[in-house]
C-alpha positions as a Markdown table, in Angstrom:
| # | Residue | x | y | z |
|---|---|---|---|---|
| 1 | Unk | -64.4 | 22.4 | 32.5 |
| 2 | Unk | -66.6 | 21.2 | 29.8 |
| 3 | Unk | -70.3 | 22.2 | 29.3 |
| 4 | Unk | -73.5 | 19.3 | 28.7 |
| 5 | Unk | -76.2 | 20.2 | 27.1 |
| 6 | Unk | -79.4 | 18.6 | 26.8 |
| 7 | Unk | -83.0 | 19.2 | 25.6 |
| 8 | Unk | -86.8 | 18.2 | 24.9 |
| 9 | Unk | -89.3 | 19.2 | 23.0 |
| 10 | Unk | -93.1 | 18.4 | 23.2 |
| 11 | Unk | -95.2 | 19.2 | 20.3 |
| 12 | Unk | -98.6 | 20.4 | 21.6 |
| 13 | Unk | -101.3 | 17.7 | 21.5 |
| 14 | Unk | -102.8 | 17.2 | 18.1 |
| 15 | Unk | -100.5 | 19.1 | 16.1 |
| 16 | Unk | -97.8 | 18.1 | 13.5 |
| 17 | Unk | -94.9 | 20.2 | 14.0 |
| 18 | Unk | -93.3 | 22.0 | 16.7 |
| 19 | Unk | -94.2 | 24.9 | 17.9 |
| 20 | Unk | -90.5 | 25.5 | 19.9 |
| 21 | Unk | -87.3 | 25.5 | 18.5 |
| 22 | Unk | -84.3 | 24.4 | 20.4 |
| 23 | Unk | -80.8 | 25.0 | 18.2 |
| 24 | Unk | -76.8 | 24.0 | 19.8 |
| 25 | Unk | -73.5 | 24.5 | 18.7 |
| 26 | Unk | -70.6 | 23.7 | 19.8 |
| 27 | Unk | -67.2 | 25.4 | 18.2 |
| 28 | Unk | -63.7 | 23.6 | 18.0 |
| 29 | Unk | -61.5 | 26.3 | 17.7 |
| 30 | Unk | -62.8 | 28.1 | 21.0 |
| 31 | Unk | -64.0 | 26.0 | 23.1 |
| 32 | Unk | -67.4 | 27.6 | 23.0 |
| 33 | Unk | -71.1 | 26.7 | 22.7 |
| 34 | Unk | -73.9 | 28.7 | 21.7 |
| 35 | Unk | -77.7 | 27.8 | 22.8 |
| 36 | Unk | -81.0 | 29.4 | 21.1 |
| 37 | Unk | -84.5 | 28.3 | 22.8 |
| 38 | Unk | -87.9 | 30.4 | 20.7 |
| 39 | Unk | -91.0 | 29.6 | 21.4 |
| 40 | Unk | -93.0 | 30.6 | 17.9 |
| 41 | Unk | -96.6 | 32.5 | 18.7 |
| 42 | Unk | -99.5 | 29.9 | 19.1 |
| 43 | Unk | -99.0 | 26.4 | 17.7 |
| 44 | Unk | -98.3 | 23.9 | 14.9 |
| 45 | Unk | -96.7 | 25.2 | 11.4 |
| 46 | Unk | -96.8 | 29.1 | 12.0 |
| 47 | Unk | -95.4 | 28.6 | 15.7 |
| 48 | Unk | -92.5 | 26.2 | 14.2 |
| 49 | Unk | -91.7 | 29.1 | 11.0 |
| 50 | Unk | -91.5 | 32.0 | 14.0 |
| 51 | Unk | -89.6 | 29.6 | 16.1 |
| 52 | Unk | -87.1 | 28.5 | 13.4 |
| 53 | Unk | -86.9 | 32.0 | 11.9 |
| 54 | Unk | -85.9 | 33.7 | 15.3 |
| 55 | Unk | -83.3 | 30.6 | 16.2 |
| 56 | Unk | -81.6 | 30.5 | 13.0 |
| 57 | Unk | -81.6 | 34.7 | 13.1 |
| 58 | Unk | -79.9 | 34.5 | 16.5 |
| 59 | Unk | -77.5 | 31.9 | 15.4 |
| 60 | Unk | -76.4 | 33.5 | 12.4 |
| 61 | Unk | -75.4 | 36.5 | 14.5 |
| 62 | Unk | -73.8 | 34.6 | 17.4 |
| 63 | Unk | -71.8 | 32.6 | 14.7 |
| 64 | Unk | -70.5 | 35.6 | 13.0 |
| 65 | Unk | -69.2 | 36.8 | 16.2 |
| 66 | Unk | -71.7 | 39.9 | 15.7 |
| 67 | Unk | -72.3 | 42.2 | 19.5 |
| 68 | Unk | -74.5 | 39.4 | 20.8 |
| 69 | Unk | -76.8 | 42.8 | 22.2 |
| 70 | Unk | -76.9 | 44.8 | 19.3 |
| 71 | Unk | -78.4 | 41.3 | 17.5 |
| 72 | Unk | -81.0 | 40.6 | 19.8 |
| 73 | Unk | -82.1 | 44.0 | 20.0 |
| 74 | Unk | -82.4 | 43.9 | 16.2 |
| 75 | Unk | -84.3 | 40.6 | 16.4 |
| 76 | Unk | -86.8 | 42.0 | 19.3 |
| 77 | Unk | -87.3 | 45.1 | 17.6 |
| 78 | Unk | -88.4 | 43.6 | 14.3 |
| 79 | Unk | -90.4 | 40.8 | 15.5 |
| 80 | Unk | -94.1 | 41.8 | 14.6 |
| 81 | Unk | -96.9 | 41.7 | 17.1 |
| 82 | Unk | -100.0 | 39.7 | 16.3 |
| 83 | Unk | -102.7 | 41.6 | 15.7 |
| 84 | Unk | -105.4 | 39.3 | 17.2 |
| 85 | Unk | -103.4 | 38.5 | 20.2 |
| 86 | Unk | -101.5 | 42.1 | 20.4 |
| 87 | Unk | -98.0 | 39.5 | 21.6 |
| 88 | Unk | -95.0 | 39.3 | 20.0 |
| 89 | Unk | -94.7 | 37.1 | 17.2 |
| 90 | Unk | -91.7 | 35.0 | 18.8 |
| 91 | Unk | -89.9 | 34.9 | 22.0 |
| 92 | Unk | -86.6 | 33.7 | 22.5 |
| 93 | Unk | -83.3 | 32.9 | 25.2 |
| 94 | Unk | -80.1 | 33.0 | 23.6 |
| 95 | Unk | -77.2 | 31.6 | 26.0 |
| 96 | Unk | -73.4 | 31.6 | 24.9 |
| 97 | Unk | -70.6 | 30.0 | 27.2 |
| 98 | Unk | -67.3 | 29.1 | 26.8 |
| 99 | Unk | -65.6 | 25.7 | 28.4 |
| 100 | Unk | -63.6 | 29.0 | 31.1 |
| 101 | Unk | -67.1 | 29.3 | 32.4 |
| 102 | Unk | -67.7 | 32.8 | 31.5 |
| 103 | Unk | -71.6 | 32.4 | 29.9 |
| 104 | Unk | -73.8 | 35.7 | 28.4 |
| 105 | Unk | -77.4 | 35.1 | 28.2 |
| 106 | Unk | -80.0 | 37.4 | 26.8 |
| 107 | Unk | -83.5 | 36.5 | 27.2 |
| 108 | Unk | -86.8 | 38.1 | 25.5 |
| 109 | Unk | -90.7 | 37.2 | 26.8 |
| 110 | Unk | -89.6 | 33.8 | 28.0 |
| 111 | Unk | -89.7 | 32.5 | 31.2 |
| 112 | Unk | -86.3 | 33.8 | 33.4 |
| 113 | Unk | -84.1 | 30.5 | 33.4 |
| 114 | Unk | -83.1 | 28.3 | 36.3 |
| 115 | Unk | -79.5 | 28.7 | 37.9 |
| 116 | Unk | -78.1 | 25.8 | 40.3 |
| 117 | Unk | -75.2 | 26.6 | 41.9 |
| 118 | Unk | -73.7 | 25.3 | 45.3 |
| 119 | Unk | -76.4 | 23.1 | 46.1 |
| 120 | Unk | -79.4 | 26.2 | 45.9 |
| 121 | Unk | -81.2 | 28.3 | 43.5 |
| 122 | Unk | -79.4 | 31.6 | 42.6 |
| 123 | Unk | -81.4 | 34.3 | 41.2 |
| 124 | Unk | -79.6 | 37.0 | 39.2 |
| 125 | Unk | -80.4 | 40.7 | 38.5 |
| 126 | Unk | -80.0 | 41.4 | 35.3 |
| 127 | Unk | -79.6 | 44.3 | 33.0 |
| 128 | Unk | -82.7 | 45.6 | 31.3 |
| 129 | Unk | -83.0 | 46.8 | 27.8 |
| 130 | Unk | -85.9 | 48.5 | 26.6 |
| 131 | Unk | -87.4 | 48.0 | 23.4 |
| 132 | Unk | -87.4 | 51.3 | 21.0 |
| 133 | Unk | -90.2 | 50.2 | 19.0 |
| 134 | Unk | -92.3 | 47.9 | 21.7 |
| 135 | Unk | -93.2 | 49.2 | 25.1 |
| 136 | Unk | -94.2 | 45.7 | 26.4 |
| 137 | Unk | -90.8 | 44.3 | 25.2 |
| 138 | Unk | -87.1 | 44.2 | 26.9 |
| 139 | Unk | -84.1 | 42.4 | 27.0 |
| 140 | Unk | -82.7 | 40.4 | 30.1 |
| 141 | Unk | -79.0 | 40.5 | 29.6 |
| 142 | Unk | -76.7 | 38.6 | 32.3 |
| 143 | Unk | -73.3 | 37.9 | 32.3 |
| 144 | Unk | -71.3 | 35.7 | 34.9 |
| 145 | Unk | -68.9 | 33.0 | 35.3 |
| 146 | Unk | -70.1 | 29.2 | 35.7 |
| 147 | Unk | -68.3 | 27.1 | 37.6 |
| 148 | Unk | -67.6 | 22.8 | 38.1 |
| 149 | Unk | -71.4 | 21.6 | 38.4 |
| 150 | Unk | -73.4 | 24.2 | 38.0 |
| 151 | Unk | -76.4 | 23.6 | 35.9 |
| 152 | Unk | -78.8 | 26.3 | 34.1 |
| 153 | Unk | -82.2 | 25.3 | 33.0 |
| 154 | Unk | -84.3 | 27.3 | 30.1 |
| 155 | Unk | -87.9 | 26.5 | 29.2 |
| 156 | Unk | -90.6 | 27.6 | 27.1 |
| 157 | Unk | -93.6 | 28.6 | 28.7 |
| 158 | Unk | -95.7 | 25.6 | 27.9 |
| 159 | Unk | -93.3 | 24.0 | 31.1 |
| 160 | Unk | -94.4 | 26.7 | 33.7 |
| 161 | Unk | -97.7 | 27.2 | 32.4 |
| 162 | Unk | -98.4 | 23.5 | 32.5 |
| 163 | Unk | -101.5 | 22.5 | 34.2 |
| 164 | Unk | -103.0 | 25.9 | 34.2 |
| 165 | Unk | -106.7 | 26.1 | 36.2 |
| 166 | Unk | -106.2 | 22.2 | 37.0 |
| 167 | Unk | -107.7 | 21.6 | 40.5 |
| 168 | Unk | -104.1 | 20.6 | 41.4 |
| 169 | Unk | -102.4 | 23.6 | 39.9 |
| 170 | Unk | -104.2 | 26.4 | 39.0 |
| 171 | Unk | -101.9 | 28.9 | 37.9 |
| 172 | Unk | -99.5 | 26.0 | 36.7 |
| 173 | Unk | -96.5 | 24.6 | 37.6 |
| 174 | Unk | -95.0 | 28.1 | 37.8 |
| 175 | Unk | -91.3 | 29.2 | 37.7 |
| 176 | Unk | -91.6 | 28.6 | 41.5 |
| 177 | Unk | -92.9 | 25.2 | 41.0 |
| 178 | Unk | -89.9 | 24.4 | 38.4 |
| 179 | Unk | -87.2 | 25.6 | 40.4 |
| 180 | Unk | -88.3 | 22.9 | 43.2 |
| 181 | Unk | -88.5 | 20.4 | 40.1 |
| 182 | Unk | -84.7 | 21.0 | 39.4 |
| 183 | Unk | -83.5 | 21.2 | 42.7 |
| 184 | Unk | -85.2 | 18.1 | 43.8 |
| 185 | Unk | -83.7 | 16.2 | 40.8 |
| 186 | Unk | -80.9 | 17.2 | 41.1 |
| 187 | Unk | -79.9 | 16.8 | 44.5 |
| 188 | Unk | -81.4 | 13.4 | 43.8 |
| 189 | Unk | -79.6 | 12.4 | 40.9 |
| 190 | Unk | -75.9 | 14.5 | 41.5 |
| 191 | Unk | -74.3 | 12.8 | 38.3 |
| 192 | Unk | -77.3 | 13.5 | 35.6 |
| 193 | Unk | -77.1 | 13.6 | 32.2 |
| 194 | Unk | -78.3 | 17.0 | 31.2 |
| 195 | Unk | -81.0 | 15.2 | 28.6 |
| 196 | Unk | -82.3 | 13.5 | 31.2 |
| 197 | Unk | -83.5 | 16.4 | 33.5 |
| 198 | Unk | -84.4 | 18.0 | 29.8 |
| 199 | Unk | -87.1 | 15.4 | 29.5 |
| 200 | Unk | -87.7 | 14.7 | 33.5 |
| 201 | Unk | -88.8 | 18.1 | 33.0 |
| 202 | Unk | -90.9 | 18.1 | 29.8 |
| 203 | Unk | -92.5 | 14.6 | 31.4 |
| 204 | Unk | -93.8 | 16.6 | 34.3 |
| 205 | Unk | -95.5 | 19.4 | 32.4 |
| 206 | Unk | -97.2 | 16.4 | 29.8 |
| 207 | Unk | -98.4 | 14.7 | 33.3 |
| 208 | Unk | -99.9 | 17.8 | 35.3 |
| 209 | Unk | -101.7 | 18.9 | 32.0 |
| 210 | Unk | -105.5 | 17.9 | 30.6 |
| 211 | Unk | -105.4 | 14.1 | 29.8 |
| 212 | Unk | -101.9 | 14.1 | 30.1 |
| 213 | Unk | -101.5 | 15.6 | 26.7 |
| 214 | Unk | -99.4 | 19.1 | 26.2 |
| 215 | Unk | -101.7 | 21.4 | 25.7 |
| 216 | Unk | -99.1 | 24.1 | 24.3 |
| 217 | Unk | -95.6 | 23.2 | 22.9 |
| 218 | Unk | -93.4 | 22.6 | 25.7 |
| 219 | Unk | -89.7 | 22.7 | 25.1 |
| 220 | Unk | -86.3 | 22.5 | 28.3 |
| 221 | Unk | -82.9 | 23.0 | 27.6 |
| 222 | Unk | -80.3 | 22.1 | 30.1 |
| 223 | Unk | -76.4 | 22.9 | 30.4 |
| 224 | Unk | -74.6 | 21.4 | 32.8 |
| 225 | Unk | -71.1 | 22.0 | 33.9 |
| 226 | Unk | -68.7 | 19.2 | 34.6 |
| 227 | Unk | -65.1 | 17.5 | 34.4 |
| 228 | Unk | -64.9 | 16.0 | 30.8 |
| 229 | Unk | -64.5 | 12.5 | 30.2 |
| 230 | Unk | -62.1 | 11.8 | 27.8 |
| 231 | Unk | -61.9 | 9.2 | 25.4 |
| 232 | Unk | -59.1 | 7.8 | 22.9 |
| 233 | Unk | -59.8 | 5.4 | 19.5 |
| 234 | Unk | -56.9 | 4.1 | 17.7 |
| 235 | Unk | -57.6 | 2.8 | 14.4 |
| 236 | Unk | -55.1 | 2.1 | 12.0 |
| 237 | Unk | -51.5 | 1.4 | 11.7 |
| 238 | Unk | -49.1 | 4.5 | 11.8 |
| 239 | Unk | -47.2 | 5.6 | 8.8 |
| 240 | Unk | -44.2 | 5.1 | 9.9 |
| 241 | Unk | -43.5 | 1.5 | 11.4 |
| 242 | Unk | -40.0 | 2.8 | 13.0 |
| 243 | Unk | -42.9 | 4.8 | 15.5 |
| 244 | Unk | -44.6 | 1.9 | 16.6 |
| 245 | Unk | -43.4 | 2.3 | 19.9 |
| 246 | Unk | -44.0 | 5.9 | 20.8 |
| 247 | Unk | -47.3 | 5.4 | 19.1 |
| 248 | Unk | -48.2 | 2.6 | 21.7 |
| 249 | Unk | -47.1 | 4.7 | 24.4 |
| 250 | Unk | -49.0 | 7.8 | 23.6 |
| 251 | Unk | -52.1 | 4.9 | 24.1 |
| 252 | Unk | -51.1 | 3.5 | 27.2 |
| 253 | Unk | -50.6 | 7.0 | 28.6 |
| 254 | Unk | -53.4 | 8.8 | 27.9 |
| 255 | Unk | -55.9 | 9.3 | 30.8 |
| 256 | Unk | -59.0 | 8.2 | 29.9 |
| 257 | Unk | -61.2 | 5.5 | 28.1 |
| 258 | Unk | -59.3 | 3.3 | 25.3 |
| 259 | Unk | -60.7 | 1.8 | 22.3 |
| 260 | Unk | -59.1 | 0.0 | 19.5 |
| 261 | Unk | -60.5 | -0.3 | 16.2 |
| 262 | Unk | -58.6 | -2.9 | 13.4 |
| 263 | Unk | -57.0 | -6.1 | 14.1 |
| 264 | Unk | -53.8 | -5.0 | 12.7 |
| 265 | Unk | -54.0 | -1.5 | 15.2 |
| 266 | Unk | -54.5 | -3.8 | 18.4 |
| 267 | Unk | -51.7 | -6.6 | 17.1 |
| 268 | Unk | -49.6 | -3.8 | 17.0 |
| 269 | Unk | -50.5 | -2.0 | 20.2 |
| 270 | Unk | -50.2 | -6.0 | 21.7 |
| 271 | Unk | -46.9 | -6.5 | 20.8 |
| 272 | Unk | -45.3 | -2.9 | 21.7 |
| 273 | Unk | -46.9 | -3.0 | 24.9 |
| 274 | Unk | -46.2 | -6.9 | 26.0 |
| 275 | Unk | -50.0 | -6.7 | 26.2 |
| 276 | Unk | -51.8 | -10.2 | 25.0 |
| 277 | Unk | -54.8 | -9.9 | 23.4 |
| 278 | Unk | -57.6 | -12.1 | 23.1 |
| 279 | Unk | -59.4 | -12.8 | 19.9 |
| 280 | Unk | -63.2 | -13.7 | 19.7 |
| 281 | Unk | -63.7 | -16.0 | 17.1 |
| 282 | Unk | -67.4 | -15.3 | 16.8 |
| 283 | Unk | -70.1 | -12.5 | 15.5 |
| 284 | Unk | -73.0 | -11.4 | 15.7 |
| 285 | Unk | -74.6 | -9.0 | 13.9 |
| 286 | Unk | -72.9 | -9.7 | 11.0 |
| 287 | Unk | -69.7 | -7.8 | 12.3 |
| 288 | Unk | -66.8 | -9.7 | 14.0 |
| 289 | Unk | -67.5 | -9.6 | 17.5 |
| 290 | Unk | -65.1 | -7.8 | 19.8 |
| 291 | Unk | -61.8 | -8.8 | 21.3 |
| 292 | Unk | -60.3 | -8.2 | 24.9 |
| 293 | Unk | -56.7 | -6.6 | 25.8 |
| 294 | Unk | -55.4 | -5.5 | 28.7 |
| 295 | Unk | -55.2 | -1.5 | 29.1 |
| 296 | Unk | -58.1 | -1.5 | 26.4 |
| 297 | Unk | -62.0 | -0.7 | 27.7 |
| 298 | Unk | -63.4 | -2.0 | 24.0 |
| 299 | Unk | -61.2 | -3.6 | 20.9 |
| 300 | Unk | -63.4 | -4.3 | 17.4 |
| 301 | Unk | -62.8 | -4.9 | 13.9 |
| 302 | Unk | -61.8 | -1.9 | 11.8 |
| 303 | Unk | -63.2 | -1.0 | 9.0 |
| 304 | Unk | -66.1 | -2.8 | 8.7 |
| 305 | Unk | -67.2 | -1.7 | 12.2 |
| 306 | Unk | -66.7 | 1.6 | 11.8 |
| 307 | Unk | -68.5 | 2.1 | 8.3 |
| 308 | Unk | -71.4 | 0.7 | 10.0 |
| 309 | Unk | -70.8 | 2.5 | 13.3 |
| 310 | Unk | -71.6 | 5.9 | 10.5 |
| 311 | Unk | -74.5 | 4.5 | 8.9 |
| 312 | Unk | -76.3 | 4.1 | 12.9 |
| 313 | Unk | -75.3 | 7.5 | 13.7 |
| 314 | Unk | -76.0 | 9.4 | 9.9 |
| 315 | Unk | -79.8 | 7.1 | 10.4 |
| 316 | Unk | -80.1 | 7.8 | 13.7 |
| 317 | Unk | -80.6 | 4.1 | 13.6 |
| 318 | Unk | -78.6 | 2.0 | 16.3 |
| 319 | Unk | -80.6 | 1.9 | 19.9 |
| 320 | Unk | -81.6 | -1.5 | 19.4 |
| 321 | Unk | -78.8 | -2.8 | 17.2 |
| 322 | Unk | -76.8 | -5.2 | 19.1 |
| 323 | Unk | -73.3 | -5.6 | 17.6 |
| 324 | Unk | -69.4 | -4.0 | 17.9 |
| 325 | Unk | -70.9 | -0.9 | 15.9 |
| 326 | Unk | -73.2 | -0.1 | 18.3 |
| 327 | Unk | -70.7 | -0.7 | 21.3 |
| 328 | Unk | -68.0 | 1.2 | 19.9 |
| 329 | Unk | -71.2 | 4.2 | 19.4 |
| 330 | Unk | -72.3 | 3.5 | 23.0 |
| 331 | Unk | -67.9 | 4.0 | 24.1 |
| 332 | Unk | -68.5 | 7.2 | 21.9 |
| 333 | Unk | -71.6 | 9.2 | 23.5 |
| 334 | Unk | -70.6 | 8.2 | 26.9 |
| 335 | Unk | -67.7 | 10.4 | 26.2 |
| 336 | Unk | -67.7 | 14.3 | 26.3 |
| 337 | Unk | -64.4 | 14.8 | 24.2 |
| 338 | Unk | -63.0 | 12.2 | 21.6 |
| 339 | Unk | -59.7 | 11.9 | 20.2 |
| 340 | Unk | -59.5 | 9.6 | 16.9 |
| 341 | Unk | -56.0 | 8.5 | 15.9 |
| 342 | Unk | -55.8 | 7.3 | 12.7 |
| 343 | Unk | -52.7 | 5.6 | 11.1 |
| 344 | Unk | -51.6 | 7.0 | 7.8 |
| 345 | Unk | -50.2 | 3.5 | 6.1 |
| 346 | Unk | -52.6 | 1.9 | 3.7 |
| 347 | Unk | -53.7 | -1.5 | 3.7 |
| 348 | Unk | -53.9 | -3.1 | 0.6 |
| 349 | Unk | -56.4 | -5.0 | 1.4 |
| 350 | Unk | -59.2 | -2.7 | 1.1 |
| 351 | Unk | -58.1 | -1.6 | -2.1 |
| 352 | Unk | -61.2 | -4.1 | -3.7 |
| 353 | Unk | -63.3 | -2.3 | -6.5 |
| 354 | Unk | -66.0 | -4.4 | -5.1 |
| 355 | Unk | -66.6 | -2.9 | -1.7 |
| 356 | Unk | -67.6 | 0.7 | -1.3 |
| 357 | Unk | -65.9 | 3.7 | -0.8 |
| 358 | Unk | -66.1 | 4.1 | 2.7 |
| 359 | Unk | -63.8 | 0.8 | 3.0 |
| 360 | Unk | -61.3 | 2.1 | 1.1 |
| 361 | Unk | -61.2 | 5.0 | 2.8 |
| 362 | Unk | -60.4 | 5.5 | 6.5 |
| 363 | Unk | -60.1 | 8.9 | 6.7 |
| 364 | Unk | -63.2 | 9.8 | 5.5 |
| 365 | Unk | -65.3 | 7.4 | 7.4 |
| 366 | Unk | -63.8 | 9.1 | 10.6 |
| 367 | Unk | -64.1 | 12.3 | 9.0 |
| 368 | Unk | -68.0 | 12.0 | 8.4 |
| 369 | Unk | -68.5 | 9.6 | 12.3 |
| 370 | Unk | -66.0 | 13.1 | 13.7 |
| 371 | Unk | -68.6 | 15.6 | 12.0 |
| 372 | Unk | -71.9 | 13.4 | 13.4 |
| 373 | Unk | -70.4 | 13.8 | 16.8 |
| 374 | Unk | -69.9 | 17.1 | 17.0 |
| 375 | Unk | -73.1 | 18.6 | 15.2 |
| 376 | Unk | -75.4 | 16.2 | 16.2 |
| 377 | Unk | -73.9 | 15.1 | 20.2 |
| 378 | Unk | -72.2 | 18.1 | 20.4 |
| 379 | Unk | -68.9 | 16.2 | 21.3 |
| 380 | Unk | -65.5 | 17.7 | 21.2 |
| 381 | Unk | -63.9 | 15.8 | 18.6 |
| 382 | Unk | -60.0 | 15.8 | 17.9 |
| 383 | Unk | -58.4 | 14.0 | 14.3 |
| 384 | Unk | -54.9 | 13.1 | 14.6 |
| 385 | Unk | -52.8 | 11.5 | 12.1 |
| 386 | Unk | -50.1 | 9.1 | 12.1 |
């Protein structure tokens, strides 16, 4: 199993930051992800310190492997009450699940989250914990074992308060009215990205509010449980040439997508495999354009391509690019877990003092594209070395 996630964030109309703060990780070494949704008291800069200060709080604690109970009591027992508004300063949901299924969430003053699970709306009991120094505040603690598509949905409550004394809606849309939302999209749309029902959700609440402006922050974060799809680059000739064959192999075996990036990688991978590959001649972009091969979904340049391929993603700069970088980034995010394999032998031809030293380094172009994808996309990302 592997789990999505996506999310969206509205900033409330008028205002310069947000109020919500949504924060994901997702942890190599075991197999985990850890999810923090706050929603920061009232709006704009305050909102987004309270926010930020809770999220990065419950992180921190979740990241040390602290008692993930004992933290968020500490967090909802010092979190100081308004004294205008007589609330708490922030609220917050804290989710933490491993790619086994078994997920712990702990929610505190936000709205109770969604679960879809064989084809319905479950609703969970969960355990209470009272605050010792608020009366007004508890703890929602549940703990349970996802399985293969199920999907749990968090909001803030600028989603189910959306629309509030509207003629259409007066007390909102309502956790009621978001829990048709999800089940109607996703029955709908079975093979959903999790971003998608993330903003399908946050688009709603902007419509069914006052001038179809939010008229609080409204923030959804969606995980979603499904097979992973896999995905394999090769770039770079292996180390040792005597391995060129059981280097090839381990390509054409592997189960899932294939890409290729370097000329010299997919001559090699042609001629171990009998595999004949055809060479486009012309670019666009100012990248060489890509080649075909049989067994491959995408062959590109090297190099070149991928130094560019870690500008897009470090600029966030590459939707309406239209050249091998940005295929070979589109092969990459379509993916849920990504395997580089990177050949060890140098090529002397890089070594030019004239071109920077992302070209005459591999290693640490896939390095910093590897570190991208994981932090920012949340991929799980393998290096291997040849």
């Amino acid at each position: 199993m592997f789990i999505k996630i996506g999310k969206s964030s509205l900033k409330k109309n008028d205002e310069n930051a947000y109020g919500d703060c949504i924060i994901t990780r997702r942890y190599k070494d075991s197999d985990k992800i850890t999810a923090v949704l706050s929603d920061g008291l009232g709006s704009g800069i305050k909102a987004n310190i309270l926010s930020t200060m809770t999220s990065v709080m419950l992180m921190g604690f979740a990241e040390n492997n602290a008692d993930l109970i004992k933290s968020a009591e500490i967090v909802m027992n010092s979190l100081p009450v308004c004294k205008v508004r007589k609330i708490s300063y922030s609220t917050f949901s804290i989710v933490v699940a491993d790619n086994e299924g078994n997920v712990n969430i702990i929610e505190e003053g936000n709205p109770d989250f969604i679960y879809y699970s064989n084809n319905k709306i479950v609703e969970l009991r969960p355990e209470i914990i009272d605050s010792k120094t608020f009366k007004d505040r508890h703890l929602k603690i549940y703990n349970f074992t996802l399985k293969e598509n199920d999907v749990l949905v968090f909001v803030s409550d600028g989603v189910t308060q959306a629309g509030l004394a509207s003629e259409q809606l007066k007390d909102g849309i309502t956790r009621e009215g978001l829990k048709r939302i999800v089940k109607e999209y996703i029955e709908k749309t079975p093979d959903f990205n999790p971003d998608d029902l993330a903003h399908h959700i946050t688009n709603i609440a902007k419509y069914v509010s006052k001038n179809h402006t939010p008229q609080d922050d409204t923030s959804a974060l969606v995980l979603k449980v499904v097979k992973p799809k896999k995905a394999l680059i090769y770039t770079g000739p292996p180390y040792n040439s005597d391995k060129d064959f059981e280097w090839a192999r381990l390509f054409e075996d592997f189960e899932g997508k294939k890409a290729v990036a370097g000329g010299t990688t997919a001559s090699i991978l042609s001629r171990e495999l009998k595999k004949e590959i055809y060479i486009n001649q012309t670019s666009y972009g100012n990248l060489p354009a890509v080649s075909f091969m049989e067994g491959a979904d995408l062959v590109t340049e090297g190099i070149l391509t991928l130094t560019r391929v870690c500008e897009y993603l470090s600029d966030d700069d590459f939707e309406e690019k239209n050249d091998a970088a940005k295929d070979l980034i589109d092969f990459m995010l379509d993916a849920d877990c990504i395997n580089f394999v990177v050949g060890a032998k140098v090529n002397s031809a890089h070594y030019d003092p004239n071109l920077p030293i992302e070209i005459e380094l591999r290693r640490d172009v896939i390095k910093k594209i590897s570190k991208t994808l994981k932090d920012k996309y949340l991929k799980k990302v393998t290096v291997q070395y040849m």
